[in-house]
Every structure is written in C-alpha cells, then in structure tokens.
C-alpha positions as CSV (number, residue, x, y, z in Angstrom):
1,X,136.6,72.2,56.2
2,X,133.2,72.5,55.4
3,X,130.7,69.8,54.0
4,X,126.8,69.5,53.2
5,X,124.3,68.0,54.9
6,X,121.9,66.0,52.9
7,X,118.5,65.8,53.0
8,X,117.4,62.1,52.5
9,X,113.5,63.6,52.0
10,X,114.7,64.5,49.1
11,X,115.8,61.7,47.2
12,X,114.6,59.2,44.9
13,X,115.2,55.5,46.4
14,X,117.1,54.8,43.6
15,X,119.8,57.0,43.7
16,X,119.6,57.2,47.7
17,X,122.9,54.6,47.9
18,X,125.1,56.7,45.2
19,X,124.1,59.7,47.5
20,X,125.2,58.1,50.5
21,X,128.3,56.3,49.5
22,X,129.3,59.5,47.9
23,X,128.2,61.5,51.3
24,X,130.6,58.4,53.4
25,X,133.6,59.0,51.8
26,X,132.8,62.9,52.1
27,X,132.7,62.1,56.1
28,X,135.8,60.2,55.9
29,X,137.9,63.3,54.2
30,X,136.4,65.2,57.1
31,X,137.7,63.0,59.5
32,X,140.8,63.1,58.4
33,X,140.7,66.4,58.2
34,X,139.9,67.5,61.2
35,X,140.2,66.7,65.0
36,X,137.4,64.3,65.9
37,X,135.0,64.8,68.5
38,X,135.1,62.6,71.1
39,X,133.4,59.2,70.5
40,X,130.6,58.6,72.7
41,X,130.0,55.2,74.0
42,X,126.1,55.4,73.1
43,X,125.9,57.5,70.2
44,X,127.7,57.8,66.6
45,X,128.2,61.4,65.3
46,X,125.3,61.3,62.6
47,X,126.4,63.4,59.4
48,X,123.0,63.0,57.9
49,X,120.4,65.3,58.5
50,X,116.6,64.4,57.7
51,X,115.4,67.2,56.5
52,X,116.8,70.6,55.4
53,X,117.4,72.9,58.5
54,X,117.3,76.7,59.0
55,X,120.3,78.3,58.0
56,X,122.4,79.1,61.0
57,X,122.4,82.5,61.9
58,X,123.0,85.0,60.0
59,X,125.9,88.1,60.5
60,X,124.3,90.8,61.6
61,X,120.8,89.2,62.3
62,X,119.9,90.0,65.8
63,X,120.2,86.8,68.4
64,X,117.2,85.4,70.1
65,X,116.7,87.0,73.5
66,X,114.0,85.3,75.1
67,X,111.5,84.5,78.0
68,X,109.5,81.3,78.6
69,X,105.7,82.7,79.4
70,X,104.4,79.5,82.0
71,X,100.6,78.7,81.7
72,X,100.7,75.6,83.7
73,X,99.1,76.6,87.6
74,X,99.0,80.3,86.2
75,X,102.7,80.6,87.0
76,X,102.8,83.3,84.7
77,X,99.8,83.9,82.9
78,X,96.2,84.4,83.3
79,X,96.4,85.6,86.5
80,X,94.6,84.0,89.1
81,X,92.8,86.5,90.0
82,X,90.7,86.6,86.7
83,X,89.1,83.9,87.1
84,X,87.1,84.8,90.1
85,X,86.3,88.0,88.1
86,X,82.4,88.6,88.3
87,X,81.6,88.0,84.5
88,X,83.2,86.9,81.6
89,X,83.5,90.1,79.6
90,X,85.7,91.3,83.0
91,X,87.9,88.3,82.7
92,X,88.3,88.9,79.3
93,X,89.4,92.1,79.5
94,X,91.4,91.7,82.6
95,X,93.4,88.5,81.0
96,X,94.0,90.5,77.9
97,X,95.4,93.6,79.4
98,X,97.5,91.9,81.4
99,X,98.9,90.0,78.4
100,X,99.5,92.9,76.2
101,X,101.0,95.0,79.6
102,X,103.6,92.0,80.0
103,X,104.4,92.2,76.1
104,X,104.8,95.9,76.8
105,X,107.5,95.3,79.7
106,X,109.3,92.7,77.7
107,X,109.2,94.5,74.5
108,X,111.1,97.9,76.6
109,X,113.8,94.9,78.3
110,X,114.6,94.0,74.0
111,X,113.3,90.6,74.5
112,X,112.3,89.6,71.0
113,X,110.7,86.0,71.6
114,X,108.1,84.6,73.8
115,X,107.8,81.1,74.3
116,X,104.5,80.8,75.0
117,X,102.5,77.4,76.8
118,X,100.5,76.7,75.0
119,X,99.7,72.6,76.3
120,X,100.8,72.8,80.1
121,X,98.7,69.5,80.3
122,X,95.8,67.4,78.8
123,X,94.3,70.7,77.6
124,X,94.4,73.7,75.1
125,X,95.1,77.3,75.1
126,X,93.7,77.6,71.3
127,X,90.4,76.4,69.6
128,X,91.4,72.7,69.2
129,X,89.4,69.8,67.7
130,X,91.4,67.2,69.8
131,X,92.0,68.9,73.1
132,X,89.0,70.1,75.9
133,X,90.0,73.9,76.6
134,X,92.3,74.6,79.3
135,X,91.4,75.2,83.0
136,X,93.9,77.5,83.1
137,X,91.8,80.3,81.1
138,X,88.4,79.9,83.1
139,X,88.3,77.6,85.9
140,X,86.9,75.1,84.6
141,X,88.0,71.8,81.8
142,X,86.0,72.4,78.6
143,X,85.0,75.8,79.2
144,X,85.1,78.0,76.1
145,X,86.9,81.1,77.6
146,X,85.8,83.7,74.8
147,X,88.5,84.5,72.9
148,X,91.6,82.6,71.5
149,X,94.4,83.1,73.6
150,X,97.0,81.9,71.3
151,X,95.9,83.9,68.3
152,X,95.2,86.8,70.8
153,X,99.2,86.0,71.8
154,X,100.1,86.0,68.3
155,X,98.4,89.2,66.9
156,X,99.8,91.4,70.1
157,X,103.4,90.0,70.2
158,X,103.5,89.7,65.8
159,X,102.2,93.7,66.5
160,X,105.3,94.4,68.5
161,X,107.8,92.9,66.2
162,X,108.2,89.9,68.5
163,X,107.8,86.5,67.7
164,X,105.9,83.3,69.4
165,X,107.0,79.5,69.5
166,X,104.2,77.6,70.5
167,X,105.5,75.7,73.9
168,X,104.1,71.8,74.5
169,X,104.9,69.8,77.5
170,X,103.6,66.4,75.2
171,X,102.9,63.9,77.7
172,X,101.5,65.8,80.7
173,X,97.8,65.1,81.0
174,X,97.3,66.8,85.0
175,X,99.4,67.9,87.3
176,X,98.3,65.8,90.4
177,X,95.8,62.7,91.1
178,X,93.5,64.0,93.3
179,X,90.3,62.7,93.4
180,X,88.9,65.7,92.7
181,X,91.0,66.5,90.1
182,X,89.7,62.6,88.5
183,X,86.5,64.1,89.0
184,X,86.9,67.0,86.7
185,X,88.9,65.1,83.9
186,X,85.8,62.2,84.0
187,X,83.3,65.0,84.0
188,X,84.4,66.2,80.4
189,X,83.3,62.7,78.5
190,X,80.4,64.5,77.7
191,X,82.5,67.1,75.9
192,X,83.7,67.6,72.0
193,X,86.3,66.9,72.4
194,X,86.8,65.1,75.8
195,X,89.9,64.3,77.7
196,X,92.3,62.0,76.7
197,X,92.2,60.7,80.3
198,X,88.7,59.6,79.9
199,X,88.7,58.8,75.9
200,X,91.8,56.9,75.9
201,X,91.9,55.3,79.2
202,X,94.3,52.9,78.6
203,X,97.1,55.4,77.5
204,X,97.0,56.9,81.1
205,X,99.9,56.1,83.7
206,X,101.2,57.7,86.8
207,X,104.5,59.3,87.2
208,X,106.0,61.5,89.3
209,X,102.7,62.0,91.1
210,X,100.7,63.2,87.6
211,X,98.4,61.9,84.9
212,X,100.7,61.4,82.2
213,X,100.9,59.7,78.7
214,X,102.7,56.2,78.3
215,X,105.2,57.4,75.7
216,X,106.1,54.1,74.8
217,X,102.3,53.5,72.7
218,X,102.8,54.2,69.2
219,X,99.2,55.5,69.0
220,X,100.0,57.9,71.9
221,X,103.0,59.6,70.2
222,X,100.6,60.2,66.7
223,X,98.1,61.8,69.1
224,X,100.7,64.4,70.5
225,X,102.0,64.6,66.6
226,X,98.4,65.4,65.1
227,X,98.1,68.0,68.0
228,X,101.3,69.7,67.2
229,X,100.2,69.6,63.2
230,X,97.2,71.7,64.2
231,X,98.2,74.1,65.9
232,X,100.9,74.6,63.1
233,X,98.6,74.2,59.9
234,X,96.3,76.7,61.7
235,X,98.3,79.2,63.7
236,X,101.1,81.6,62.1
237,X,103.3,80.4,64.8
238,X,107.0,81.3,64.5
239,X,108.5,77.7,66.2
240,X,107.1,74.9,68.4
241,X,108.9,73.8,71.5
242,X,108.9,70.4,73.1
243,X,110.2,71.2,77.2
244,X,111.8,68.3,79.2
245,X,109.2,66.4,80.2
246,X,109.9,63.4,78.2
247,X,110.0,60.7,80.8
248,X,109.4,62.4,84.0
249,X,109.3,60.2,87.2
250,X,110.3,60.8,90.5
251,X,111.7,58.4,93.3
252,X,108.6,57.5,95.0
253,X,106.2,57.7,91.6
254,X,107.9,56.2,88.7
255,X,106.3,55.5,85.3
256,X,104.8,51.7,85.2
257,X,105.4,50.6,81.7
258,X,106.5,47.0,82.5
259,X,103.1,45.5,80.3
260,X,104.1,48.6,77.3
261,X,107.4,46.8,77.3
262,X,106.2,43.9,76.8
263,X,104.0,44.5,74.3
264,X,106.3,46.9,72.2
265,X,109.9,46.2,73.3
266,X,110.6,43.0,71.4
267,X,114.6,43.4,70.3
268,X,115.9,45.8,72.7
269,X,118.5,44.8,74.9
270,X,116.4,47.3,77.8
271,X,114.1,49.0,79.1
272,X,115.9,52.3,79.0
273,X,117.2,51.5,75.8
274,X,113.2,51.1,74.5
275,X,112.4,54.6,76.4
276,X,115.2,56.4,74.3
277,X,113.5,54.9,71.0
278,X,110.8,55.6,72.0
279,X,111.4,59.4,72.9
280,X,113.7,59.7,69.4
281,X,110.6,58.3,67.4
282,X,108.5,61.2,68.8
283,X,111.0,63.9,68.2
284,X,111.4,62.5,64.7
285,X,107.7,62.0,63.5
286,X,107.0,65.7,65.0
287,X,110.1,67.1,63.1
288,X,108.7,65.9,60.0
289,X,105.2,66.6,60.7
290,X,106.2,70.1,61.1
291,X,108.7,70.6,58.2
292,X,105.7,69.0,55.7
293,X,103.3,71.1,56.5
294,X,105.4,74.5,57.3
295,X,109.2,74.1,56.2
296,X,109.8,77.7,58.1
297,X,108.2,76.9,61.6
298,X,111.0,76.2,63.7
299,X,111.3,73.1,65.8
300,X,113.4,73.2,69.1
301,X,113.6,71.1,72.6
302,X,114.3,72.6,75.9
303,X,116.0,69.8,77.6
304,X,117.6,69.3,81.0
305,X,121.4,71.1,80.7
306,X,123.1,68.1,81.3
307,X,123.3,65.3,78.2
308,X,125.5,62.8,80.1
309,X,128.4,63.5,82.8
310,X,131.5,62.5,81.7
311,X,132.1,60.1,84.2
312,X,129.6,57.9,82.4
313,X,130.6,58.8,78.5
314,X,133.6,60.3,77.3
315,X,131.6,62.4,74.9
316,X,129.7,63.7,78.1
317,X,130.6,66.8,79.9
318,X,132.3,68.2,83.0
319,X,129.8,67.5,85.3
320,X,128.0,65.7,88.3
321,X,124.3,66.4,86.9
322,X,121.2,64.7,86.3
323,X,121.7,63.4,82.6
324,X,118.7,63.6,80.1
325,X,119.7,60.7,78.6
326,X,119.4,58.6,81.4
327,X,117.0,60.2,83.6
328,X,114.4,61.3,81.0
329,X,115.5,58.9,78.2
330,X,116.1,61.6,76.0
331,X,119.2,61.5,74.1
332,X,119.3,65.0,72.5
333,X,123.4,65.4,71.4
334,X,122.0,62.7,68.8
335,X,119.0,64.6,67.9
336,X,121.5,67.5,67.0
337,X,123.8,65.8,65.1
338,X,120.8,64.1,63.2
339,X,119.5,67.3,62.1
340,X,116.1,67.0,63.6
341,X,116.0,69.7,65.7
342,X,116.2,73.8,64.0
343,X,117.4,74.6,67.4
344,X,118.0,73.2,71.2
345,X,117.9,75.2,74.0
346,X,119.0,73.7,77.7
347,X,118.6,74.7,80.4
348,X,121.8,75.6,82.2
349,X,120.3,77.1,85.3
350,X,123.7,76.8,87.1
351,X,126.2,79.6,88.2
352,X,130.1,80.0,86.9
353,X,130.3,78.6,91.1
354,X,128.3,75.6,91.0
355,X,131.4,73.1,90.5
356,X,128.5,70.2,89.7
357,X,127.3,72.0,86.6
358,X,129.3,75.1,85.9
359,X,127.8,76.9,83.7
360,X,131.0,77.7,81.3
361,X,131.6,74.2,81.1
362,X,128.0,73.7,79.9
363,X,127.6,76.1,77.6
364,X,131.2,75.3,76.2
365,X,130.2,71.6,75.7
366,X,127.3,72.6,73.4
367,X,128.7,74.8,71.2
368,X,131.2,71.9,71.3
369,X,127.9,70.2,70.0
370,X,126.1,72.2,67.6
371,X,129.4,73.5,65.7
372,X,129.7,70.8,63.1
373,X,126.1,71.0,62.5
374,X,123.2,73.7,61.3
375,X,121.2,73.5,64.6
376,X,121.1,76.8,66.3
377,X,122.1,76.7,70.3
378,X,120.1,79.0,72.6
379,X,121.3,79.0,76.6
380,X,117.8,78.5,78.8
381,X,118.9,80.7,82.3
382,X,118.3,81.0,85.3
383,X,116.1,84.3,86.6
384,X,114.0,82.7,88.7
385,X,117.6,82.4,90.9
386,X,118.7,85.6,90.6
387,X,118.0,87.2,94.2
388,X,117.0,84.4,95.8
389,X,119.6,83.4,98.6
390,X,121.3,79.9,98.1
391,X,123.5,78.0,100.6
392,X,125.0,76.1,97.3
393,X,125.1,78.9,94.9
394,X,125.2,82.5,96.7
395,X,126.3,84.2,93.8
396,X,122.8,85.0,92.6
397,X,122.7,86.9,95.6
398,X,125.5,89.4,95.0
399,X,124.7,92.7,93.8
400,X,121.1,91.3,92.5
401,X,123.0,88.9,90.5
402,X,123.5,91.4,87.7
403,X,127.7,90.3,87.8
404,X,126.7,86.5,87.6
405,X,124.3,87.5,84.9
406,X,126.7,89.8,83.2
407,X,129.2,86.9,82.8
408,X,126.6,84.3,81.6
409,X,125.4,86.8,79.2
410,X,129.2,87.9,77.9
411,X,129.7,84.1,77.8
412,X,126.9,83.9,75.3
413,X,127.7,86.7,73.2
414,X,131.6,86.0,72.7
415,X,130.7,82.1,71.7
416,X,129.7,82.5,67.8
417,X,128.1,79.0,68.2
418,X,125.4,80.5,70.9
419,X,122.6,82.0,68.7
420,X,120.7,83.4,71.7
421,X,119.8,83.5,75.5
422,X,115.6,82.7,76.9
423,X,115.2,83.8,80.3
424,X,113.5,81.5,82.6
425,X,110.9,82.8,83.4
426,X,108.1,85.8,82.7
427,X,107.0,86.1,85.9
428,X,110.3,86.7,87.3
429,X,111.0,90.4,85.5
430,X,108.1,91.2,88.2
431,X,109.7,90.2,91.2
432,X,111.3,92.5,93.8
433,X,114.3,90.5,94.3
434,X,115.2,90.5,90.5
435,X,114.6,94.5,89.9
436,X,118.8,95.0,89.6
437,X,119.3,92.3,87.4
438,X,116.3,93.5,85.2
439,X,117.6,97.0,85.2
440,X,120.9,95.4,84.0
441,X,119.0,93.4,81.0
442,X,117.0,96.8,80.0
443,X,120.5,98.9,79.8
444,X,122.2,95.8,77.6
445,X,119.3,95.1,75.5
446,X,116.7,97.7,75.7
447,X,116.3,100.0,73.0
C-alpha cells in the first residue's frame, strides 16, 4: 500500500489539523496494513515529511556512481606541490590541469558525481562574503588564489555531463591547535572577512584535538546555515552534502560544552539528549534553507554506517559498531523518516567478512530504512581499503579486491532501494595497490 507524504510548508494553519487528522488515520490503515517496522526505543517512525522531496528514482534513470573529491590537507586536491609553484599564474595553471585531468579519469571509469569539499574547515573554496579563503588553494588563510575553484569545478565537471554536490564538514574550524596554526587563524582579523576563530571567539571549543564549532549555540548553527544559503543562491550546484562530523570528539579531547548546557539545555532530561536536538535543529534549518531558495538542489548527509547496534535498540542493526546516534549525536534513521534529507549516504566501509559491521547486513538495514519513504539511499565504500593488507579484513587484499568489490557492487545493484554507490575516495583511483579494482570499475561502468 502506498500513501502520500505531506508537506506541512504548504499549508494554511487553519486547515493544518483537518490535514493531519485526516493524514493519522491514513497512517493507521497503513499500519494495519502492512508489517510494521520495528519500533525503536528512541525514535517514532515519522510519516510527515517537511517539505516535498525529490521523486525517488526514476526506471531507467541512471544511478549515482560517485567519488568524494577531499580538499582538507590536500588529500585529494590541489596538490601540494602547487603551492610551492614559482608564481601564481603557474599554480593556477598547474591546479587547474590537474583538476580537469582527474575529471578526465573519472569521467572514462562512468563516475557521474563528484562530491566536491568545498568547507574542509573554517575556510572557503569559493568567493565567500562570510568565510577567509582557504589555505588549501595557496598556502596561506585569506589569500585570494586567482580563480574560483568551485565555479572552476562546476563549469569543467557540468562540461562533462557530471554533476557537483557541494561537500561541508559544518563545524570544523582547523584541523589541529598548534600554536602556529593560532597564529595564522589570529593573523586573519585584519581580513574581510576574518575567521570565525578570531570574530566569534566565544563559539570556539576543542574536540578531538581541533578548533571546532560548539554546535549546541543557536547563533552558531545560523552561521553554518547562511554559509550553506550562499553557496546555493550563488553557485548552480547540483546537491550539498553535510559529512559526519557532527559531534566529533575523541577519548582524550572531548567537546567541553558543560557551560552551553547550561545555558541552552533547560528541559532535557541529558546532555546527549540536548546534542541530538541540537544536531536535528541544524539539519532541519539547512533543509529548509536550501529547499526556499532552490527546491531542486539536493540535500544529503554522509553519516557513520552504523545508526545504532541492535544490542542497544531493537530498530538498530546487526552489528557491533560505533553508533551515530550515540557517538556523534546524530540520529539520522529519523532524519529519513522525517523527510528532511533528498538523500543519505553512509558509509559502509566494511567487507561481507567483517562480522562487526557486515556490509550486507548494513546495506540491507537501510534499504530496510529508506523504503517507506522518498529519500534516496546511496552506499559510501570503501577504496581507500581495497589493496591495502588487513589483519581484520584481508579480503580487500584478494585479487586487488575486485571480488569483494564485485559483490558490494552486485549488492547495490540487485536492491531497488539503493539509488547509487560514491567511492571513497579520489585520490584512491591513483594508487598502485587499487589499479585491479579500478580496471574492474572501468569494465562495469565505463562507457
């Protein structure tokens, strides 16, 4: 049985409790209709979607095959050795050739989407009137690096038939605390526009040994929302992708939030109950941002493969994982079953082997997830493994990986919920160690 998802946008406040009494007992009939998902422990299944999604895919429309293109430390682009070229017209020209000869490559293997990084920290890899210019491009915080890259990205991949989803890591602001790294962030006040780090001091924390963003300060999360609504109002960008760097701490440097709490997390029962809100009312404000200003610019989230085990919550899966939900505070089974994400893409980066996280099991579970509503699944995997040996998973390492891959793939392709595969990551179709298995991509979706 098939029902409608309503757009609440849409109506009136005066008819909005006709619409959804008539849309409850619609749920009800479908209940009793149809075998009910399990019932999760932390989150209702949500028929009500906030605003109108994409239409799933279409038959016969081709399915996303894609690559995440890493800007952060030049893991994948500029390459490092352009900025120690002897000018800037040489640096120019040696970033852009290199851009446009990776397209190329890509292109010939049939990959159709580039997720581009476009914010791998406090900084910008377009002409922004909020962020200082990336690092990444010339060296140096601020510096104008003489061309757009983004709408250099867009124009070459758009020329190629290939299409670009503008990747943000939100909260990210550096990706250590060195001094000299305070140094270079303080050094920009004298810049339009600065840092965040040095114009909104009080925002800063430390977690997981970087400069991040306090997600829990409402003023914070509008930031990271009017940065997202530029880059769409002013960029023909095809999507915009949020990775999984929600809340991201680690064991020895976690996030110190205790007086943001306090301050903002009056009626919540805890602190990790406050983190989810606060995560949810990002994803939401920038789901709507993005759908006012261009209802055809896709929204999607990357997140960790693993919602919750189900040793924790019966809705959970399979697994023995690190869980999103309560390891980044990031619940994102509800975001799909809200309707506020066109697409979600995790990142199962796990072999058919690893009992832990199998990768069936995974990729099972969130077609399990997606398949009562209109977000589109894409499967994040693992090429950065393929080759590499691996006392826990040495099936990467047999026959270059290309039978692992060929049954991840296969997996993909025979689940009608699955709407596409992203490879993980660019840098990767390069290496030595990966040349089978990118032979065996080329053959299955070359032209």
């Amino acid at each position: 049985m098939e029902f409608t998802i309503v757009s609440l946008r849409h109506f009136p406040s005066a008819t909005l409790v006709k619409k959804l009494a008539g849309l409850a007992a619609a749920v009800v009939l479908l209940v009793s209709c149809s075998s009910a998902p399990p019932k999760s422990l932390v989150t209702p299944l949500h028929p009500v979607s906030l605003h109108p999604l994409q239409p799933p895919l279409a038959q016969g429309k081709e399915p996303v095959r894609g690559v995440w293109l890493a800007t952060i430390s030049r893991l994948d682009w500029p390459p490092v050795s352009s900025i120690n070229a002897g000018n800037a017209a040489v640096r120019i020209s040696q970033q852009q050739k290199t851009l446009t000869d990776k397209l190329d490559k890509l292109k010939s293997l049939g990959i159709n989407t580039v997720f581009f990084q476009v914010k791998p920290d406090g900084t910008a890899l377009w002409a922004s009137k909020i962020l200082p210019w990336s690092d990444m491009m010339t060296g140096k915080i601020g510096q104008d690096p003489g061309y757009d890259p983004l709408q250099f990205m867009l124009s070459e991949a758009h020329g190629r038939g290939m299409k670009v989803h503008a990747w943000f890591n939100p909260y990210r602001v550096s990706v250590n605390t060195k001094p000299s790294t305070v140094a270079e962030l303080n050094a920009t006040l004298s810049l339009q526009p600065a840092s965040v780090f040095v114009l909104h001091r009080d925002w800063i924390r430390t977690a997981g040994d970087r400069f991040v963003l306090d997600p829990g300060i409402p003023q914070a999360r509008d930031w990271i929302t009017s940065i997202v609504a530029e880059v769409v109002a002013h960029y023909p960008v095809d999507g915009v992708q949020f990775d999984d760097y929600f809340y991201a701490e680690s064991p020895g440097s976690s996030l110190n939030d205790s007086a943001t709490f306090q301050k903002y997390g009056q009626g919540f029962v805890s602190k990790a109950d406050w983190r989810r809100h606060n995560t949810q009312q990002l994803i939401e404000q920038v789901s709507r941002t993005i759908k006012q200003i261009k209802p055809n610019v896709e929204f999607g989230v990357s997140p960790a493969g693993v919602w919750r085990n189900l040793s924790h919550d019966p809705a959970g899966s399979q697994t023995q994982g690190a869980a999103a939900y309560d390891e980044a505070y990031a619940d994102t089974r509800s975001w799909v079953q809200q309707g506020l994400l066109d697409y979600i893409a995790p990142q199962l980066y796990w072999p058919f082997a690893r009992q832990a996280a199998r990768y069936d099991v995974l990729a099972k579970w969130w077609a399990d997830v997606v398949k009562p509503t209109q977000t589109r699944l894409y499967i994040g995997i693992a090429l950065y493994k393929v080759g590499e040996p691996s006392k826990n998973e040495p099936d990467w390492m047999i026959n270059g990986g290309v039978p692992e891959l060929k049954k991840q793939l296969d997996l993909n392709e025979s689940l009608p919920q699955i709407n596409g595969t992203i490879l993980f990551r660019e840098n990767y179709v390069n290496q030595p160690q990966t040349q089978q298995a990118v032979s065996y991509i080329r053959s299955r979706w070359g032209s």
